[in-house]
Backbone bond lengths (Angstrom), bond angles and torsions (degrees), N, CA, C in turn:
res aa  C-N    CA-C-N  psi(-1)  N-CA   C-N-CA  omega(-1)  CA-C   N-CA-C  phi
1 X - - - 1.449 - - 1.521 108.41 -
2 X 1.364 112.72 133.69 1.695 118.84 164.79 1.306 132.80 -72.13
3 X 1.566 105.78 118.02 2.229 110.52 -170.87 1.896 97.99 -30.13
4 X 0.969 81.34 114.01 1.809 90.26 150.32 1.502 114.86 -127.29
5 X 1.230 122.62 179.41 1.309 142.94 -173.64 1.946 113.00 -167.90
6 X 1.111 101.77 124.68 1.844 110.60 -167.45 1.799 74.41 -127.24
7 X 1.348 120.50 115.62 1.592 119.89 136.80 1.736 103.96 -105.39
8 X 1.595 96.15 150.63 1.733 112.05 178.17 1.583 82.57 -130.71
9 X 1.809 83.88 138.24 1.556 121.64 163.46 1.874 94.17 -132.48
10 X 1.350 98.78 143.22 1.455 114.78 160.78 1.376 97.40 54.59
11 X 1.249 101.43 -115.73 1.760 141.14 -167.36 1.537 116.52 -88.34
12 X 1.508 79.12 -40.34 2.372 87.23 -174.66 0.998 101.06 -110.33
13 X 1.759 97.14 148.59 1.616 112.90 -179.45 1.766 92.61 -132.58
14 X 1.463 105.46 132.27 1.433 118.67 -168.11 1.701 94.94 -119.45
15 X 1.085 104.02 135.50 1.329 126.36 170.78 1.374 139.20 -143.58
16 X 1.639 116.67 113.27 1.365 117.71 -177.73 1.543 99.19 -108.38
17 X 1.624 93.12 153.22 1.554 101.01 -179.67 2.012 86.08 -164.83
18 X 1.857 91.62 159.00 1.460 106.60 169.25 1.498 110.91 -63.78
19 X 1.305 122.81 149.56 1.434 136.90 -165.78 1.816 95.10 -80.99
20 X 1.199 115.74 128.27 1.319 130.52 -151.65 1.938 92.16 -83.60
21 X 1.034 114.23 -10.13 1.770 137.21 -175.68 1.441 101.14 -80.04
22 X 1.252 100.71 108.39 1.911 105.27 152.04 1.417 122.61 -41.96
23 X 1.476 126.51 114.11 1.137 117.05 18.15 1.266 128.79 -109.37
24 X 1.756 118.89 20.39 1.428 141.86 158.68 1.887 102.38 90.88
25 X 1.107 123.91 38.34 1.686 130.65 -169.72 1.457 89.12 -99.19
26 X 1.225 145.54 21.56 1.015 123.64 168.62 1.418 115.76 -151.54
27 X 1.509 97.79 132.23 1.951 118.92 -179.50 1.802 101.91 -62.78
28 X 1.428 95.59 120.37 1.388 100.00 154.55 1.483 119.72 -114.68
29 X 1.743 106.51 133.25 0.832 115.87 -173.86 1.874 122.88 -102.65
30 X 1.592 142.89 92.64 1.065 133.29 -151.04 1.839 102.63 -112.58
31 X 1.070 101.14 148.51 1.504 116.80 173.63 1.366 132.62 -110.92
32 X 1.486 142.50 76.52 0.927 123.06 -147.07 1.919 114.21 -125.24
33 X 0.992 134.35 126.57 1.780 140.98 -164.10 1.575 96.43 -86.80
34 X 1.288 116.87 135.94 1.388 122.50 161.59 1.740 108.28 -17.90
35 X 1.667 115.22 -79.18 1.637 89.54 -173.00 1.643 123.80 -77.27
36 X 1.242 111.33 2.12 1.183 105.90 155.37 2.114 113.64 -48.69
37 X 1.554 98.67 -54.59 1.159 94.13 -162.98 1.903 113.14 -75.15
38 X 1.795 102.62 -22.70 1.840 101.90 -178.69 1.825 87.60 -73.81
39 X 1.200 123.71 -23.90 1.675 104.28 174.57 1.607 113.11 -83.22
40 X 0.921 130.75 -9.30 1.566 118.18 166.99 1.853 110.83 -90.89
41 X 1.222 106.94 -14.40 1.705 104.88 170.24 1.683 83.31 -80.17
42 X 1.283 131.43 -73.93 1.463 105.03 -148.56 1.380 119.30 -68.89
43 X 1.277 122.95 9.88 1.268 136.05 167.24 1.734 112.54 -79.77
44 X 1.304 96.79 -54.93 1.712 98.62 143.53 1.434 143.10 0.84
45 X 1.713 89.26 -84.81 1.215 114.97 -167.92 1.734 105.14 -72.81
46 X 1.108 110.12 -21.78 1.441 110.34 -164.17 1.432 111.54 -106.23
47 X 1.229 110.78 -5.63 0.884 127.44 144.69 1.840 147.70 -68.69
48 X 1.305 100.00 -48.15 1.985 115.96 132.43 1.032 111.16 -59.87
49 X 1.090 126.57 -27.43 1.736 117.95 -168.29 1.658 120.60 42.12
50 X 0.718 126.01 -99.18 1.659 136.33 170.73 1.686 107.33 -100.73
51 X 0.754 100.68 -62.17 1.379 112.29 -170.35 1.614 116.23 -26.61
52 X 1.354 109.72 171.36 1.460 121.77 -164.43 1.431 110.05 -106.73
53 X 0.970 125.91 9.93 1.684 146.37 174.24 1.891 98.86 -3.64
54 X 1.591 93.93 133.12 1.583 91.31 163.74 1.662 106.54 -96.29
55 X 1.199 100.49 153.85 1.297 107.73 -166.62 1.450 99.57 -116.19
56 X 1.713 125.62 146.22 1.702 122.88 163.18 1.042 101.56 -79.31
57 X 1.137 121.56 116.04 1.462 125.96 -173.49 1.908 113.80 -95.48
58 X 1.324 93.60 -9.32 1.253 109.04 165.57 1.605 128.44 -72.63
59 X 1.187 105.64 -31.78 1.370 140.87 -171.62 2.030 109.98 -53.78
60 X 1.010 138.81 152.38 1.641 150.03 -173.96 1.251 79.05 -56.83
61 X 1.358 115.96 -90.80 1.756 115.39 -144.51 1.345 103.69 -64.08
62 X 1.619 125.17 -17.83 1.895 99.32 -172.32 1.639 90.65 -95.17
63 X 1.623 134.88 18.01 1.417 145.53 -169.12 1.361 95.63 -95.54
64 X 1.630 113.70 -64.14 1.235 122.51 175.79 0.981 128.65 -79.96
65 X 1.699 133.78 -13.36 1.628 131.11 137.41 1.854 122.19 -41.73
66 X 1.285 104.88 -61.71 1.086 96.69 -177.81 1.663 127.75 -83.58
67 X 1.729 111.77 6.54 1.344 123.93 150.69 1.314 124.54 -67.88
68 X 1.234 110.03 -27.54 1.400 136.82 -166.21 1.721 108.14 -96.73
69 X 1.426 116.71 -13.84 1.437 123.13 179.52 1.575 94.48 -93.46
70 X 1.358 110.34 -45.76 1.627 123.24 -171.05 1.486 91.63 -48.84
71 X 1.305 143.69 -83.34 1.221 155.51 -170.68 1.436 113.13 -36.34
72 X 1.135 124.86 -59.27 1.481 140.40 133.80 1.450 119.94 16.93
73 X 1.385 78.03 -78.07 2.138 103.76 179.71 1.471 109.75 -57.81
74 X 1.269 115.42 -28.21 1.314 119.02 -145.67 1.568 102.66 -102.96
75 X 1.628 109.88 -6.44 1.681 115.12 -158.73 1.403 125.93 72.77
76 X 1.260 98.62 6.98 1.820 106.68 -165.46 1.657 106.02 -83.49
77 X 1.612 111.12 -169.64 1.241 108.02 -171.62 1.864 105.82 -147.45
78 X 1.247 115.36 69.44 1.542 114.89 169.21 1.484 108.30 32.47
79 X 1.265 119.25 116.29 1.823 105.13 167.46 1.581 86.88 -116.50
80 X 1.409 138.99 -66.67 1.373 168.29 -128.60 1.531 130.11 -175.22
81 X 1.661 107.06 126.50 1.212 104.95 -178.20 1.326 89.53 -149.31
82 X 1.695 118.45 131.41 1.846 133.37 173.94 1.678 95.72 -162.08
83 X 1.588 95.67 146.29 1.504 116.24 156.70 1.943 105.75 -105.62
84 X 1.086 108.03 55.94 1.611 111.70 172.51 1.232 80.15 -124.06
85 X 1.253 141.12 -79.63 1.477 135.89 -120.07 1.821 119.65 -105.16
86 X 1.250 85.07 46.57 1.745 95.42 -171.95 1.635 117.97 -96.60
87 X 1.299 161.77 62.19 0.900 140.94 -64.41 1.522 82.23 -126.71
88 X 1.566 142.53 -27.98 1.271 122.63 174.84 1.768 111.53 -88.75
89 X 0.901 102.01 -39.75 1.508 110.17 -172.76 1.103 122.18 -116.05
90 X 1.612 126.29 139.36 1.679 117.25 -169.04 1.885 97.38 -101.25
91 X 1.282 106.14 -13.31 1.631 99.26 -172.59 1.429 86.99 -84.26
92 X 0.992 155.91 32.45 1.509 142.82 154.17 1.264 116.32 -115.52
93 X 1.542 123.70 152.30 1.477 129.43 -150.29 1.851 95.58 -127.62
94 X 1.255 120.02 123.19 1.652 111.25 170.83 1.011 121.39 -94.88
95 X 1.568 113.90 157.37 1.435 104.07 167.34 1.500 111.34 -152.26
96 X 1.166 88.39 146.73 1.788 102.91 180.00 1.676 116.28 -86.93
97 X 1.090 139.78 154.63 1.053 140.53 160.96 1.633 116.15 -170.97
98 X 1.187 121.98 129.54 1.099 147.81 -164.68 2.212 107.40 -87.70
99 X 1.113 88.16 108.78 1.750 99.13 -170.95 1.277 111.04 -55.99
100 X 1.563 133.10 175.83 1.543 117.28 162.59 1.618 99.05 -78.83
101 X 1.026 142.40 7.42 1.844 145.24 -173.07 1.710 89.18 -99.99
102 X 1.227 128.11 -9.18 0.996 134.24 -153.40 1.428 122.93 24.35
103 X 1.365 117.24 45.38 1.749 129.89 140.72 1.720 100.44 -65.60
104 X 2.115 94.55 123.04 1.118 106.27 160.51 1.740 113.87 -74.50
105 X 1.675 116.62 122.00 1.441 111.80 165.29 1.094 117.85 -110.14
106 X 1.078 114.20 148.27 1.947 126.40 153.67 1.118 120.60 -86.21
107 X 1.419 107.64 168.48 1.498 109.87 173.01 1.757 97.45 163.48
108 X 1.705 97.18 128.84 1.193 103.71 -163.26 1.887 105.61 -104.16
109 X 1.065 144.98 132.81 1.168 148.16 142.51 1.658 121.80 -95.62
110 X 1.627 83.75 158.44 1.589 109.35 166.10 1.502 131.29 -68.08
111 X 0.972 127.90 148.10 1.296 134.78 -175.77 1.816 92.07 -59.60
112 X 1.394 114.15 -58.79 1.690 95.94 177.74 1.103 121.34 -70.70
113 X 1.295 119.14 -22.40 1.881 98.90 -176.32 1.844 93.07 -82.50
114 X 1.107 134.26 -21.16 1.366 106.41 168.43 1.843 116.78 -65.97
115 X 1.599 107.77 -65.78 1.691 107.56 140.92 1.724 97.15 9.84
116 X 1.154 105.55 -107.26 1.814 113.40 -166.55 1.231 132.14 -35.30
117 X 1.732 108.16 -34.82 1.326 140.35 -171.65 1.933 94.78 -60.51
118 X 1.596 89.23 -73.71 1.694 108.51 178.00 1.821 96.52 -51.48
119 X 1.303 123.02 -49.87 1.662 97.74 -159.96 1.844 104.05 -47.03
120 X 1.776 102.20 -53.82 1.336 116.12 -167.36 1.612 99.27 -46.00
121 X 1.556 118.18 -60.48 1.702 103.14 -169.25 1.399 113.53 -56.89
122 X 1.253 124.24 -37.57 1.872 129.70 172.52 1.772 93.89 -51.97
123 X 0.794 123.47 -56.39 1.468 125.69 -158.67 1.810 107.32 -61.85
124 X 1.581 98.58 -54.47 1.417 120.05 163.29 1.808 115.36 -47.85
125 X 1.045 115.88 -55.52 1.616 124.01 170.40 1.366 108.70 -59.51
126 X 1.472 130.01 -46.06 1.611 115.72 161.13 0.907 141.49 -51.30
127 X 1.125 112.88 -45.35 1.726 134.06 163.76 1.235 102.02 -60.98
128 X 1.035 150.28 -39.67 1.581 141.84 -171.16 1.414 106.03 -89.53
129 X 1.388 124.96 -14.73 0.994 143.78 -161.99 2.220 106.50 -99.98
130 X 1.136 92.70 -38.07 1.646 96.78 178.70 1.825 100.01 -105.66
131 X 1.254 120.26 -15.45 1.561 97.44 166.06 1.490 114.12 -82.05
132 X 1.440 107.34 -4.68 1.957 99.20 -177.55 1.695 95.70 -92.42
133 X 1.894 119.68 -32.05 1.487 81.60 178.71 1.290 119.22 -101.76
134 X 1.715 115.11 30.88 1.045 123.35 159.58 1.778 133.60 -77.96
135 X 1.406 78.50 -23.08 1.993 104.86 -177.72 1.386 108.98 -64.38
């Protein structure tokens, strides 16, 4: 996977990462506003439509979805998320998030316990997903 880094202030969430393109020499730089980002989930969704879609769960955006669910759970509020800046280990991913006490925390994970994180929410979204067109 290529160093990225997503910090959120306010409204915007800025994100650079290596260009996902062979032979990857180039910084991309993205800008993105809260409904920028609730309009690329419902673009998403409508895009699965119903369906049971496998997802790369390995992949940036299902990395930073289910970082972004973690935070979620917790009441917290996105500060920072990069696999550049980890200072013992490069296979680990950090993340910042801001408490409702508003103590900034860290806390670094693995590529699998996020892996696991994402299987459970995919797993969780199915199931919620076949009892509604079961209802």
């Amino acid at each position: 996977m290529n160093t990225f880094d997503l910090r959120c202030s306010d409204s915007e969430f800025r994100l650079h990462c290596g260009d996902p393109t062979p032979p990857h020499l180039t910084l991309i730089k993205v800008r993105y506003t809260s409904d920028d980002i609730s309009g690329l989930e419902l673009k998403g969704r409508a895009k699965r439509g119903g369906s049971l879609t496998t997802a790369k769960l390995d992949s940036l955006p299902e990395i930073l979805r289910a970082l972004g669910h973690y935070v979620d759970s917790k009441g917290g509020r996105l500060v920072r998320i990069c696999n550049g800046d980890v200072a013992l280990d490069s296979s680990l991913i950090m993340l910042e998030y801001e408490t409702r006490h508003r103590q900034v925390r860290r806390e670094d994970f693995s590529i699998t316990s996020i892996y696991k994180h994402a299987q459970n929410m995919h797993h969780e979204r199915s199931r919620i997903s076949l009892d509604i067109r079961w209802a």
